[in-house]
C-alpha positions, 0 to 999 in steps of 0.5 A: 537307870543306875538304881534299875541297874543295881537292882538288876545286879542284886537279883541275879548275883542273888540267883548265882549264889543261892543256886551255888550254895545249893549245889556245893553243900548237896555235894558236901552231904553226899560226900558226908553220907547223908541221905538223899531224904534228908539232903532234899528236906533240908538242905534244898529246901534251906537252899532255895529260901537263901536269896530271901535269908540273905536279903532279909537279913541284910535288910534288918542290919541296915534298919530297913525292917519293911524289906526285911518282913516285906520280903518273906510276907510278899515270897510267900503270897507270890509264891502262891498267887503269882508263881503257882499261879504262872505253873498252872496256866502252862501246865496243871498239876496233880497234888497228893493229898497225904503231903497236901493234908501235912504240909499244907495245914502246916503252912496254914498254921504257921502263917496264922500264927505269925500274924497273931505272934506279929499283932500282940507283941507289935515285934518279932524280938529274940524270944520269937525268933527261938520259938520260930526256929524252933518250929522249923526243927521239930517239923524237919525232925517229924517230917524225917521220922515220917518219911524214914518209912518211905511212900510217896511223900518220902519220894518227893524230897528224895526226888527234890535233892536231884533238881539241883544236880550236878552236884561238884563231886569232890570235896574242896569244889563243894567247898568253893561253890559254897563260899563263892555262894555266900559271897554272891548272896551277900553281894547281891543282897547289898545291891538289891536293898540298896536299890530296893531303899533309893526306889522307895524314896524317888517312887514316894512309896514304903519300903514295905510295899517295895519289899511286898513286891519288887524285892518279894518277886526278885528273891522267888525267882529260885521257887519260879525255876525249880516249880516250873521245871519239877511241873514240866518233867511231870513231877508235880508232888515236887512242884507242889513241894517247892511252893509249900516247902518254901512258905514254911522254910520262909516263916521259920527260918528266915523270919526266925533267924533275922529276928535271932540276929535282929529283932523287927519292929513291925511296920505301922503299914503292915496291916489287914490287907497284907495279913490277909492275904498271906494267910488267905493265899495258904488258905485258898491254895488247901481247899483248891488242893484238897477238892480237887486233888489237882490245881487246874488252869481255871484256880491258876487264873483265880490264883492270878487274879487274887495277886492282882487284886492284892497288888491293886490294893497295896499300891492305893493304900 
């Protein structure tokens, strides 16, 4: 009971702070200046990954590298085969096949690449966490120069620095939500991995199948809320945008920057069936996009269906 609590606890400080963070540092750009383009590139897409950055992070520090990448791997499968999945069944969406054709191949190539980079080097050290970050910064840096010349992929990212409003207007408030942000994150990521570690042990299960699922759903619940909402006012390219935007924030920048600040030693139990699926998800999510240009209820099933499979055979390994 005292560990279902603690991992309770952890989600929703994880939840409060990251939404937090969000909104004061959105209110600090705009009083900074910057575009609502980039404010909706950058910062949002940063701020709804941060319960995974935290967490990940956190994880790494305490020796637990099976939550740590069993974290962002099962994000991204579920954000895809579980959340996706969750949207379209109450509503289909429509998908625009300019940002379809860029960010979904991006995030099909980044996932490939990750488990090359993960199965020849058997770790993910310093080195490939520059090269991760750097991934991330020459997308961000060509996507902003792209979307300068406006269109509708340009609208979705100024769309999505809007989903987090009301951003604190003065200057020192945006200041204290970030702070206080932080601090819920790092709190909640304490408890959640604290109580992620004591029910792998009592479940005789791997950390990394605790971080594949439990932690991995936790720490999207952020993607759930802000794909869910963005689909329900009609505004599908932002719904799409979360979920691909958050697969490719999730390889390059948090498996990126907790391999800069830690290195991960890749688990003996991640192994074809979780490679497999975080690139067959990407990969099945862009032919559905690209065939049809709109996700129906019938892929949203398939999605569904896929997730179950993927966690049926997790758990008989």
């Amino acid at each position: 009971m005292e560990i279902a609590i603690q991992i309770v606890a952890g989600l929703a400080l994880l939840a409060l702070g990251g939404e937090g963070v969000i909104r004061g540092a959105v209110g600090i750009a705009r009083r900074l200046g910057l575009s609502e383009l980039l404010i909706g590139l950058t910062l949002v897409g940063f701020g709804t990954s941060s319960p995974e950055l935290i967490t990940s992070i956190d994880a790494a520090l305490v020796g637990s590298p099976g939550i740590a990448l069993g974290n962002v791997l099962g994000s991204n499968i579920g954000n895809i085969l579980l959340i996706l999945a969750v949207v379209l069944l109450i509503k289909p969406i429509a998908v625009n096949p300019a940002a379809v054709g860029r960010d979904g191949v991006i995030a099909l190539v980044v996932s490939i690449g990750l488990a090359a980079l993960a199965l020849i080097f058997g770790e993910l050290n310093r080195m490939i966490g520059l090269l991760l970050l750097a991934g991330l910064a020459i997308y961000v840096f060509a996507v902003w120069r792209i979307e300068r010349r406006g269109g509708v992929a340009a609208e979705m990212h100024v769309e999505s620095s809007h989903t987090h409003d009301p951003a604190p207007q003065a200057l020192w408030l945006s200041a204290l939500f970030v702070t206080a942000g932080l601090g819920l994150l790092m709190l909640g990521a304490n408890f959640l991995v604290t109580g992620a570690v004591a029910t792998a042990r009592i479940a005789g299960l791997s950390e990394t199948v605790i971080g594949l699922t439990i932690v991995a759903i936790g720490t999207s619940l952020p993607e759930l809320v802000a794909t869910l909402a963005a689909a329900l006012k009609g505004r599908s390219d932002v719904a799409f945008g979360n979920i691909v935007g958050s697969n490719i924030y999730n390889i390059l920048g948090i498996l990126g920057l907790t391999a800069l600040i830690h290195p991960l030693p890749i688990p003996k139990d991640v192994g074809l069936l979780d490679w497999g699926a975080l690139i067959g998800s990407a990969a099945l999510l862009l032919v559905f996009a690209l065939t049809g240009r709109r996700l129906t209820r019938l892929e949203g099933l398939a999605f569904l269906a896929g997730y179950v499979v993927f966690v049926y055979l997790l758990l008989s390994k």
